[in-house]
C-alpha positions as CSV (number, residue, x, y, z in Angstrom):
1,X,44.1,56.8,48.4
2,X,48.5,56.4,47.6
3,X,49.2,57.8,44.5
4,X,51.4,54.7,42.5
5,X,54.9,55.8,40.9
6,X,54.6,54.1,37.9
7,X,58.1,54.2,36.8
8,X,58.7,52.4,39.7
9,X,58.8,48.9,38.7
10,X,59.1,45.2,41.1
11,X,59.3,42.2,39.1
12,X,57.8,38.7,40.4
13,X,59.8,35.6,41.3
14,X,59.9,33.4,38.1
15,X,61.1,29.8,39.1
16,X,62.1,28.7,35.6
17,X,62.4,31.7,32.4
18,X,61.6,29.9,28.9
19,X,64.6,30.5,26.3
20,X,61.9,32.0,23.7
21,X,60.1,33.9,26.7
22,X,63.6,35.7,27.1
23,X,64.9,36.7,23.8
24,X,61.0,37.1,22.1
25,X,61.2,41.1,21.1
26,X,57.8,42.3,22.0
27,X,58.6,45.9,19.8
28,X,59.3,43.9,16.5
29,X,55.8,42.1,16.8
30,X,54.5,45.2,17.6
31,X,55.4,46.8,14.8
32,X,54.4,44.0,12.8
33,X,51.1,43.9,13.9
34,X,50.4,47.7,13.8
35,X,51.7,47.4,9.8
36,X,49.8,44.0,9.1
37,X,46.1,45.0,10.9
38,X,44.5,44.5,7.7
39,X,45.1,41.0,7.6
40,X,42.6,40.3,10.1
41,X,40.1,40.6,7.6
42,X,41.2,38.5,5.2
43,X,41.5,35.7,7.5
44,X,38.2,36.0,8.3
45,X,37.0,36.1,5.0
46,X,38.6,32.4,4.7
47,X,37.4,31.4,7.7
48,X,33.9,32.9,6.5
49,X,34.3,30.9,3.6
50,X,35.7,27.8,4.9
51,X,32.4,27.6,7.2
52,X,29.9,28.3,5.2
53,X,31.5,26.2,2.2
54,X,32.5,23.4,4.2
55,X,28.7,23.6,5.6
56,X,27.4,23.3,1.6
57,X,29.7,20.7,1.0
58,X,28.5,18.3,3.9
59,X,25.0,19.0,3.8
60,X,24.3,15.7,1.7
61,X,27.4,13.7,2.9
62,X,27.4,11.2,5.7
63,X,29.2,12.6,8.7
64,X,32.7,11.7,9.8
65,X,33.7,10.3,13.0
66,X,35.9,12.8,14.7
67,X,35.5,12.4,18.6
68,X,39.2,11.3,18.6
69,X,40.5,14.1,17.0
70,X,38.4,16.7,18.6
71,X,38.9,15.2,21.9
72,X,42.9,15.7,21.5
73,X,42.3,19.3,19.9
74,X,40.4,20.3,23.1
75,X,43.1,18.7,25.4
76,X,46.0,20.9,23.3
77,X,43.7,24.0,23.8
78,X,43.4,23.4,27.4
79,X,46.8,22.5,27.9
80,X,48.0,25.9,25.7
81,X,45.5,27.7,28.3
82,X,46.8,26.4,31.6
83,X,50.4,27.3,30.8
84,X,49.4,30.6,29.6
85,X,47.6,30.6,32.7
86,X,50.7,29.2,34.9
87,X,53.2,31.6,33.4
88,X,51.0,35.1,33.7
89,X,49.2,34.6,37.4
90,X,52.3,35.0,38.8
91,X,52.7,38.9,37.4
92,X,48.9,39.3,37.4
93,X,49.2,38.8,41.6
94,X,52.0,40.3,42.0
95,X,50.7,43.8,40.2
96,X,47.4,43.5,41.7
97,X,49.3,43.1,45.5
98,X,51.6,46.0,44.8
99,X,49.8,48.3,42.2
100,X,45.8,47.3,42.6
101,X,43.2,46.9,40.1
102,X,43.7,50.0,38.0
103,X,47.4,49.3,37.1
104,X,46.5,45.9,36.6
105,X,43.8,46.6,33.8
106,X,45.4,50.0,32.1
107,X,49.1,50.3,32.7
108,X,50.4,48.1,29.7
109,X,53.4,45.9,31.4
110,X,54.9,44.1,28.7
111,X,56.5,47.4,27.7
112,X,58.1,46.8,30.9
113,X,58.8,43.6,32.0
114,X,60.5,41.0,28.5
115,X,59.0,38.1,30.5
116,X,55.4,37.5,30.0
117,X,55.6,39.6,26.8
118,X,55.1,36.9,24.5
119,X,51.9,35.9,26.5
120,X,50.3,39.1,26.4
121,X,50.6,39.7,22.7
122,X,48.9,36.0,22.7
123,X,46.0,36.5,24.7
124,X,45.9,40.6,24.3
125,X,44.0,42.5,21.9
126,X,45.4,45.9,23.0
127,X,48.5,47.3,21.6
């Protein structure tokens, strides 16, 4: 098996870089979120809440008609998903042809590459 230098580091062809992709500061939100962890759980308390309550409430109201709005919130989510998907394959390939599986899954690139930075703080749960 090759041993990998990790500090070597190849960087995909990007077509187009987003303004906000290139100046987003990955350390700052890290910091944030390592300081702010806590507020996970108060979020799901109000979610907690606003489910169950909003459950309560409704039980012995007539329904409302919301195909129209849920059909455009699903579109938004699968348009956020697609561009998330469009702007990370690229890297994701790229690692997985140079690097393989392993680096792909535990080397952490957005300490390396600014780029997709914002996208993996979206989507990932690891710090």
């Amino acid at each position: 098996m090759n041993k990998v230098d990790y500090m070597e580091v190849t960087v995909p062809n990007y077509s187009f870089i987003f303004n906000f992709e290139e100046t987003f500061h990955h350390l700052d939100t890290k910091i944030w979120m390592t300081k702010h962890w806590t507020n996970c759980f108060y979020y799901c308390g109000i979610y907690m809440i606003l489910i169950f309550g909003g459950q309560a409430y409704m039980s012995n109201r007539p329904k409302f008609e919301l195909r129209g709005i849920l059909a455009l919130w699903n579109t938004v989510l699968a348009t956020f998903s697609i561009i998330g998907f469009t702007r990370t394959a690229p890297e994701l390939i790229h690692v997985l042809r140079h690097y393989g599986f392993h680096h792909s899954v535990c080397i952490p690139r957005y300490d390396l590459l600014y780029l997709n930075s914002f996208y993996y703080l979206t989507f990932n749960t690891r710090l």
